[in-house]
C-alpha positions in Angstrom: -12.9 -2.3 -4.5 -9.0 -1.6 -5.8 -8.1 -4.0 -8.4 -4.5 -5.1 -8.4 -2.5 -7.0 -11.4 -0.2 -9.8 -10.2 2.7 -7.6 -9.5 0.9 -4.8 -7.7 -0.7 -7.5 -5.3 3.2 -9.0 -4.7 4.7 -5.2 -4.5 1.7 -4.7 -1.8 2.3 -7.8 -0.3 5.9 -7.0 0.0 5.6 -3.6 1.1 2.9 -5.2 3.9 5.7 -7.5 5.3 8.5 -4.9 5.4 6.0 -2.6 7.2 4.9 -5.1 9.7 8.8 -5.7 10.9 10.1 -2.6 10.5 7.6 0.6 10.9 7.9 2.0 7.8 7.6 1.2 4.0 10.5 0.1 2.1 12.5 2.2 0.5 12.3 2.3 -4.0 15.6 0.8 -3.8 14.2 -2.2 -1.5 11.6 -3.1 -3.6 13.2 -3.0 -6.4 16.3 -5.3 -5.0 13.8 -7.7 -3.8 11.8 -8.4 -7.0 15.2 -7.9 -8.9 14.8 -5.3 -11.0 17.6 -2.9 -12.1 16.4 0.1 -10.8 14.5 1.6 -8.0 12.5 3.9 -11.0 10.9 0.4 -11.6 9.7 0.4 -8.1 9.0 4.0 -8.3 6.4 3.4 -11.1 5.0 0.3 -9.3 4.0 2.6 -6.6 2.8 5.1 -8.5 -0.1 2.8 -10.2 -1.1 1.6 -6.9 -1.2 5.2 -6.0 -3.5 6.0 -9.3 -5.6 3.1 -7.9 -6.0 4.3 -4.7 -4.1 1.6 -2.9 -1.5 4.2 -1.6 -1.6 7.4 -0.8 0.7 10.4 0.4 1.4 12.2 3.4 2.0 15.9 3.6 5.7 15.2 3.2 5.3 13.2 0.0 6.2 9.7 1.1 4.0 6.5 -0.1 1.6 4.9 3.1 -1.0 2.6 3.1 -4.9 3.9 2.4 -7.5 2.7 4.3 -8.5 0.6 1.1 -5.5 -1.2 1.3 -5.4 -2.1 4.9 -8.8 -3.7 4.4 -7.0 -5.9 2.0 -4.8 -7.1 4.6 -7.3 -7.4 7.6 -9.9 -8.3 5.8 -13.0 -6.4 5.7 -17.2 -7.6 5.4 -17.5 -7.6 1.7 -13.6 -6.9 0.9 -11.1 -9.8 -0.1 -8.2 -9.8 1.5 -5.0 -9.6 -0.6 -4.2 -13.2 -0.4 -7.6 -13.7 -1.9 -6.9 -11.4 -4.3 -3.6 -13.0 -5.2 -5.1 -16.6 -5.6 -7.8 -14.8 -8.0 -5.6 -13.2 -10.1 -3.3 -16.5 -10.1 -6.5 -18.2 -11.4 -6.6 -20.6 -8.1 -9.5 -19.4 -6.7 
């Protein structure tokens, strides 16, 4: 199961949302404007830890999509939390 800090679980939950109402992931520059950060290399490092954990991968052109790992998280899966769940954990509400 892919662990996620508290950040990666909001980046993925963010990325989720954006996916779900436009078709494609967010751009660096996106993310980065949404959590407020200065610069879309913050974004750009985010996404490369959930890569390293396996929550993202890449296509053969180089852009970020979800592994099948990560869309258990947001479907839910027999024996898989869901991100929410994972969120509340993490959050220490669970």
């Amino acid at each position: 199961m892919i662990q996620l800090t508290h950040v990666q679980g909001k980046v993925m939950e963010f990325m989720w949302r954006f996916y779900e109402e436009n078709d494609q992931l967010p751009t660096m520059a996106a993310i980065a404007g949404n959590f407020g950060w200065g610069s879309a290399n913050n974004a750009d490092q985010h996404c490369r830890y959930l890569h390293s954990k396996g929550a993202l991968e890449k296509n053969v052109l180089g852009k970020y999509k979800f592994s099948r790992g990560a869309k258990m998280f947001f479907y839910g899966a027999p024996g898989v939390l869901c991100i929410k769940e994972q969120i509340k954990r993490i959050k220490g509400q669970a």
